[in-house]
C-alpha positions as CSV (number, residue, x, y, z in Angstrom):
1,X,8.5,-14.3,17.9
2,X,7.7,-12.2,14.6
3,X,9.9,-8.8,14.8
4,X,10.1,-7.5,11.2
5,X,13.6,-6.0,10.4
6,X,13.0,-2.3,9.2
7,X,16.4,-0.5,8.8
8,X,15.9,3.0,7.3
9,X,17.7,3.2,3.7
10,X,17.5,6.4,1.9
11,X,17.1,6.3,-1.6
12,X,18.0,8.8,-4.1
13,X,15.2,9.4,-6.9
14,X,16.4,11.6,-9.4
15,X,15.3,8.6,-11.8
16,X,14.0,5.5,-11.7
17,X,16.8,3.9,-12.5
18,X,17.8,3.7,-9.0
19,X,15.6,0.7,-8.7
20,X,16.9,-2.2,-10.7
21,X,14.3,-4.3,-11.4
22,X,14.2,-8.3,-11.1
23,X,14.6,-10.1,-14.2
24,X,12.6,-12.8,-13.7
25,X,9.8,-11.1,-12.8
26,X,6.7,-11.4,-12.0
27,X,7.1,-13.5,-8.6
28,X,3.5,-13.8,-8.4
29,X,0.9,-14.7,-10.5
30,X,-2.9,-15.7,-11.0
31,X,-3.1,-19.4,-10.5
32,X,-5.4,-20.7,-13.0
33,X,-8.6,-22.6,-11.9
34,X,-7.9,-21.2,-8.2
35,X,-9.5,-18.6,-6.2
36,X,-6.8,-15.7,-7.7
37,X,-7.2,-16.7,-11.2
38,X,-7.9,-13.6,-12.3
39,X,-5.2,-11.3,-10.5
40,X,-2.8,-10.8,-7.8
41,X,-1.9,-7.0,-6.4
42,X,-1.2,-4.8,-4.2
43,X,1.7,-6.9,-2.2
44,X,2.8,-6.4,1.6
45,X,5.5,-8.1,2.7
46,X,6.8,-8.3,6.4
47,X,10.9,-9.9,6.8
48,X,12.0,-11.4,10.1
49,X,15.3,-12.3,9.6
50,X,14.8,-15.6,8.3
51,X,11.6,-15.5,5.9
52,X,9.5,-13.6,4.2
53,X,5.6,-13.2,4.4
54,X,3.3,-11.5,1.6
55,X,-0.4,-11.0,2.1
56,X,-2.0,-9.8,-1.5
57,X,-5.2,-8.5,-3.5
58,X,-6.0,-11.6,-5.6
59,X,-9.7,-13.2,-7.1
60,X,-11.2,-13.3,-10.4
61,X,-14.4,-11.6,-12.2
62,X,-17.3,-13.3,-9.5
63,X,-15.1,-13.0,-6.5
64,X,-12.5,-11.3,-4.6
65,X,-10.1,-12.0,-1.4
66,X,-7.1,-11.5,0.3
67,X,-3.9,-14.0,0.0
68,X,-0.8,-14.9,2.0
69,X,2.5,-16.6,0.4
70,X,5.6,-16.7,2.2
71,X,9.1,-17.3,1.2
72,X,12.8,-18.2,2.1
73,X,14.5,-15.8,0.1
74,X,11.7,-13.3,-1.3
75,X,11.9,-14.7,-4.7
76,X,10.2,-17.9,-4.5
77,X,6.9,-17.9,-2.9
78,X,4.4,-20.6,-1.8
79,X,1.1,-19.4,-1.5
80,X,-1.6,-20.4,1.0
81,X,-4.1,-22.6,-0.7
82,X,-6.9,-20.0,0.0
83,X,-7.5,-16.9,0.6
84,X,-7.0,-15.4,4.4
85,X,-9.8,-12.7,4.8
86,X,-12.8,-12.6,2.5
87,X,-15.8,-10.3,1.7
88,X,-18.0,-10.4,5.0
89,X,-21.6,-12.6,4.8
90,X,-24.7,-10.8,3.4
91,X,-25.7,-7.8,5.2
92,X,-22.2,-6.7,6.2
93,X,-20.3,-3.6,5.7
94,X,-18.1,-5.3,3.6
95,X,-19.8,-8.0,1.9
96,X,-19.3,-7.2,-1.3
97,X,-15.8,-6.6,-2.1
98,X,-12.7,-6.1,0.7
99,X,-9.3,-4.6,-0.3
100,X,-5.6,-5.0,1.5
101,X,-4.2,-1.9,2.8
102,X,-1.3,-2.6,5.0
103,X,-0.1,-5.4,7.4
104,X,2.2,-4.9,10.4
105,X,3.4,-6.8,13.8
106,X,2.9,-4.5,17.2
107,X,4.9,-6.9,18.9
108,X,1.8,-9.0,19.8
109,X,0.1,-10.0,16.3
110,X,-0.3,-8.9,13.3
111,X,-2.3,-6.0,12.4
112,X,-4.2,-5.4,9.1
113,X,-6.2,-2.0,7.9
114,X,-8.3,-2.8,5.0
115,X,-11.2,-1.3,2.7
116,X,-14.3,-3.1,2.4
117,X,-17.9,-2.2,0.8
118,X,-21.5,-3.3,0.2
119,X,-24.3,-2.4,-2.4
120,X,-26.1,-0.5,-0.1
121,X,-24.8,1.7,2.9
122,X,-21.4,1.4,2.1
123,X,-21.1,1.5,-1.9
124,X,-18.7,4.0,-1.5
125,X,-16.3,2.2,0.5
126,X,-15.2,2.6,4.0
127,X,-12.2,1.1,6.3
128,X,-12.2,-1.9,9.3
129,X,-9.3,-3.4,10.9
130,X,-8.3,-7.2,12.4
131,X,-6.2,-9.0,13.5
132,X,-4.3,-12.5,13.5
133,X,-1.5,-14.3,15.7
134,X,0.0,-16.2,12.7
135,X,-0.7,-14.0,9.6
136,X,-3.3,-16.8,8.2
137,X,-6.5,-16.8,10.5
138,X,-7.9,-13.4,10.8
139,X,-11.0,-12.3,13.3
140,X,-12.2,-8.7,12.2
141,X,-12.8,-6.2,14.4
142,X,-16.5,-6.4,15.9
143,X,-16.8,-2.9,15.8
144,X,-16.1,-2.5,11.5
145,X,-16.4,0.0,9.9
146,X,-13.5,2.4,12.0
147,X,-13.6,5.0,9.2
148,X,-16.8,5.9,6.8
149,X,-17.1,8.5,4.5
150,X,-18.6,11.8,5.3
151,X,-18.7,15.2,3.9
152,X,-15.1,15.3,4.0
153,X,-15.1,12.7,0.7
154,X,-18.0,10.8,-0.6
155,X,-15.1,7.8,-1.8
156,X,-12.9,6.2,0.9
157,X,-9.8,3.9,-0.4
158,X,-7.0,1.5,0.5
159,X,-5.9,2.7,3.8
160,X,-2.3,2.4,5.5
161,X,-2.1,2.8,9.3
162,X,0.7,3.2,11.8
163,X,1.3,4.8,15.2
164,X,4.2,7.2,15.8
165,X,4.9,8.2,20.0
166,X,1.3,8.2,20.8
167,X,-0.8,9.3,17.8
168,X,-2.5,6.9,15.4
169,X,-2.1,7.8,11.4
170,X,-3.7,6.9,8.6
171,X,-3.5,7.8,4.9
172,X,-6.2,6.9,2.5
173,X,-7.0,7.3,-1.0
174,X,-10.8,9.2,-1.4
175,X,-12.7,11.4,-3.5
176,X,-14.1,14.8,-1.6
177,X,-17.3,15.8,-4.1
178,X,-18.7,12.9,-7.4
179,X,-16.8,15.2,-9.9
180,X,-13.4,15.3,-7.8
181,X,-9.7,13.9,-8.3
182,X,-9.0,11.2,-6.3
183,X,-6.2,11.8,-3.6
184,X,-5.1,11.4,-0.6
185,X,-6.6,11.9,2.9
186,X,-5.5,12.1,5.9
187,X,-6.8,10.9,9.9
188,X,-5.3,11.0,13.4
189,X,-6.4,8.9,16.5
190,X,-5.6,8.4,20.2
191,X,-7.0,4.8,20.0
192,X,-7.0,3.5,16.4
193,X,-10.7,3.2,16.4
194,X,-12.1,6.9,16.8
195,X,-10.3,8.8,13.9
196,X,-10.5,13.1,13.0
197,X,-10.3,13.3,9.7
198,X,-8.6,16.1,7.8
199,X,-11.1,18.4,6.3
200,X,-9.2,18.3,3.0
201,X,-6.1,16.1,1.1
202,X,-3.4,16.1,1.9
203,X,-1.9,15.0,-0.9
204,X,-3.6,15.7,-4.3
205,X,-2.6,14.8,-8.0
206,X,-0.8,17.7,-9.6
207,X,-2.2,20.9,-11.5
208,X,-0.1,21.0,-14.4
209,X,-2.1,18.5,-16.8
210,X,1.0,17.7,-18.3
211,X,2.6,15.6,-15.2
212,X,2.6,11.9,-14.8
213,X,-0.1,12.6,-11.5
214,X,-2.0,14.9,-12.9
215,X,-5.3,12.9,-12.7
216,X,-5.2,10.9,-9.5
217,X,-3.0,9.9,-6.8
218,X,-3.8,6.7,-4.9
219,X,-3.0,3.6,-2.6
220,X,-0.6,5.6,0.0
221,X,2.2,3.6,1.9
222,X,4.0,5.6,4.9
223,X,7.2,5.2,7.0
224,X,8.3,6.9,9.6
225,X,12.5,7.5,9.8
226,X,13.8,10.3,11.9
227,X,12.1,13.4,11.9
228,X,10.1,12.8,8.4
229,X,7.3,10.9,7.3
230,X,8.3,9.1,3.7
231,X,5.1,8.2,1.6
232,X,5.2,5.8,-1.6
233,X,1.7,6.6,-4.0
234,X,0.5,5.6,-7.0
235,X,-0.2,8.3,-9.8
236,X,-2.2,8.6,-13.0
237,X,-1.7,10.8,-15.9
238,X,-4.6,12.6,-17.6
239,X,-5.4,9.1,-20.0
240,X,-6.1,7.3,-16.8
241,X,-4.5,4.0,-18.1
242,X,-0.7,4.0,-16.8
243,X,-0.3,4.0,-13.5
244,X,3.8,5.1,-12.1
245,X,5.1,4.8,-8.5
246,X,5.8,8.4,-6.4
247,X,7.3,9.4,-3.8
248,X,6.5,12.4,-1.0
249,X,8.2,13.7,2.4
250,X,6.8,15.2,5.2
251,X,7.5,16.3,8.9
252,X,4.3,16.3,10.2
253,X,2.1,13.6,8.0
254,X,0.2,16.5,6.9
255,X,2.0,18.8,5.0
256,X,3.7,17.2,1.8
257,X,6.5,17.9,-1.0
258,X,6.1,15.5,-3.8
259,X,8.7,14.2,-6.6
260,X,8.5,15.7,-9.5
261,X,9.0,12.4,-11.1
262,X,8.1,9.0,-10.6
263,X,10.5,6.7,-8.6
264,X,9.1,3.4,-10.6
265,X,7.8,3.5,-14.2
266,X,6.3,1.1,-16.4
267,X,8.7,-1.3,-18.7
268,X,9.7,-1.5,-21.9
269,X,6.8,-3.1,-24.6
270,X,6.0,-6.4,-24.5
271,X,7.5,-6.5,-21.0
272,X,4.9,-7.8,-18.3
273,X,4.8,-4.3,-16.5
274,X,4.5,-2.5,-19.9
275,X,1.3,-0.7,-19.5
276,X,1.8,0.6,-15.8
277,X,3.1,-0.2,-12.1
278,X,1.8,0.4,-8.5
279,X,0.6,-0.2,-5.0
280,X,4.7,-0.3,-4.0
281,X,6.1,-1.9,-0.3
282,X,9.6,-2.0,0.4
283,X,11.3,-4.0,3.0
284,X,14.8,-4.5,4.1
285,X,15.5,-8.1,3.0
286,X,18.3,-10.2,3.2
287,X,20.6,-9.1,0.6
288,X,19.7,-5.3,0.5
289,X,16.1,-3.2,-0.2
290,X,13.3,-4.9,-2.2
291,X,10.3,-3.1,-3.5
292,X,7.5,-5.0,-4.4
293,X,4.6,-3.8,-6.7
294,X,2.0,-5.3,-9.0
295,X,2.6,-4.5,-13.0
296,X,0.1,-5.3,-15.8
297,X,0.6,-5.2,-19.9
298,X,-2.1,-4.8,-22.4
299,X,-2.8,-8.9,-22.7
300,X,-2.2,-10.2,-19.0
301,X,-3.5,-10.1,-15.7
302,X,-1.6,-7.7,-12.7
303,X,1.1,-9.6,-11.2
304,X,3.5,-8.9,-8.8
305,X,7.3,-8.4,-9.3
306,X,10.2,-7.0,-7.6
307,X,12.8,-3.9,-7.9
308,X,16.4,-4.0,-5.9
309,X,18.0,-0.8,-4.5
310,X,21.5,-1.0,-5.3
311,X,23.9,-2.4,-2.7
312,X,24.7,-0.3,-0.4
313,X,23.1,2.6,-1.6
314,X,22.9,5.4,0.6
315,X,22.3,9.1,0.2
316,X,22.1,12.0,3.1
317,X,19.0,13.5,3.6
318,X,18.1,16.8,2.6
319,X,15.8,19.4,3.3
320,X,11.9,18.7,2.3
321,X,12.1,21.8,-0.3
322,X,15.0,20.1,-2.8
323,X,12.4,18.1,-4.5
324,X,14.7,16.6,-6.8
325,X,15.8,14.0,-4.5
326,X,13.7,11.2,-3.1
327,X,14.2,10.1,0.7
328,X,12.7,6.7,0.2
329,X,12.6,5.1,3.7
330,X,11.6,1.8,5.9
331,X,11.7,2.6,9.4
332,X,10.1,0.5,12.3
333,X,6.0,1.5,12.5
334,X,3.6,-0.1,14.8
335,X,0.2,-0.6,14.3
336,X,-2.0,-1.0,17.4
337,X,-6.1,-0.6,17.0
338,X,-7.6,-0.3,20.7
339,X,-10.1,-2.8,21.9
340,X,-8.3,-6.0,21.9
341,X,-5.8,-4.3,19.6
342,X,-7.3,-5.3,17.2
């Protein structure tokens, strides 16, 4: 049976340098002539102990799809030949592009909250869930779409669900009016399927124009540890074209204290990360905490790649207000969509 290990570990953030990243990144890459010759992203990666699974964004310029690789050590992966969840058939919600949002075991199967769209009643995007007993063969829920947008936001993003006691979350990137940042929204659930949305972000890029997420703050990823909700983002500065790595806290999943600087930036020129990094997931591997992201430079494809938290690293926490230090945390979360839960 699959029981991911997720061990809180608290990270300080007061740079970037507490992430060391892997030198021989990227781990993934676009496999030319294949179905993700064009690009892999936005990584999620489960550890149970013994291996390591990845499910990823990956396609090219006609067509688009989601992948699964796994791995003995978290370094070296084997992909699946195909992808493991595709655009639905014509007519569908989300038959013309679908996007990963997170990926987590309830104890029964795997569970996976994704974005998907069409041309026509969904353009703007909208959210559906399904599930799978091995991580490879997927069965959508029959009741897709479980989250549309509204007057709330005309855009609806990547999602990223979990339940804490008995309350479903989810955090999802969206747009509230055409000429609006993109941020971060927020929903609640007593069954996964039936959501209340917030009637504004919760999490929204930041008013001085002169900030690294001053122009939009995207693709969410939330933990649970103790009494605080920790939530990873991606942010954009004001030229739209270099994406960094955030970092929030909360008590309630509402109410939220950002970083004031990014806990992942781009790398050096000529480096394959040099033009901007995102879509972060962290897991407690092996050998200590692993964040995995997708990077692009100016010439190449996104890839994926890797940054280690130093051994044994560990900082108390501290109050939300002391923004200066980042709590980043992995703590157990379970997914559960009602009706089959799935």
């Amino acid at each position: 049976m699959f029981v991911p290990m997720l061990i809180p570990c608290l990270v300080s953030a007061e740079s970037s340098s507490q992430w060391v990243k892997y030198p021989g990144n990227p781990l993934l890459s676009p496999t030319s002539g294949a179905w993700d010759s064009g690009f892999t992203t936005a990584p999620v990666v489960l550890y149970d102990g013994a291996s390591y699974r990845m499910w990823y964004d990956g396609g090219h310029a006609t067509a688009t799809g989601i992948g699964f690789a796994n791995s003995t050590d978290g370094i070296q992966w084997k992909k699946y030949p195909g992808p493991v969840l595709l655009p639905g058939p014509p007519g569908s919600w989300d038959s013309s592009q679908i996007q990963l949002g997170s990926v987590l075991w309830n104890g029964t199967m795997f569970l996976m909250a994704y974005r998907g769209e069409n041309t026509t009643t969904f353009q703007n995007g909208a959210i559906g869930v399904a599930g799978s007993l091995d991580g490879i063969s997927w069965i959508k829920y029959s009741g897709n779409p479980v989250l549309t947008s509204s007057d709330v936001h005309v855009t609806i993003g990547r999602p990223f669900a979990l339940r804490w006691q008995i309350t479903y979350n989810m955090w999802y990137a969206g747009r509230s009016a055409t000429s609006a940042p993109i941020s971060i929204f927020y929903a609640t659930s007593s069954n996964g399927i039936t959501w209340t949305k917030w009637p504004s972000p919760v999490i929204s890029p930041s008013s001085n124009p002169n900030l690294w997420d001053s122009a939009s703050v995207t693709s969410p990823s939330v933990v649970r540890v103790g009494l605080r909700f920790g939530l990873w983002y991606t942010g954009l500065n004001q030229s739209g074209t270099t994406p960094q790595i955030g970092y929030a806290t909360s008590t309630d999943g509402a109410t939220w204290n950002k970083t004031l600087t990014p806990v992942l930036s781009p790398g050096p020129q000529g480096s394959w990360d040099s033009a901007g990094v995102e879509q972060p997931d962290v897991v407690n591997g092996a050998n200590g905490y692993m964040m995995y992201y997708d990077g692009f430079n100016e010439t190449s494809p996104p890839n994926i790649g890797l940054a280690l938290a130093p051994q044994n690293f560990n900082v108390p926490e501290l109050p939300v207000p002391q923004v200066g230090l980042l709590i980043a945390v992995l703590a157990c979360a379970t997914v559960c969509f009602a009706r089959r839960r799935v």
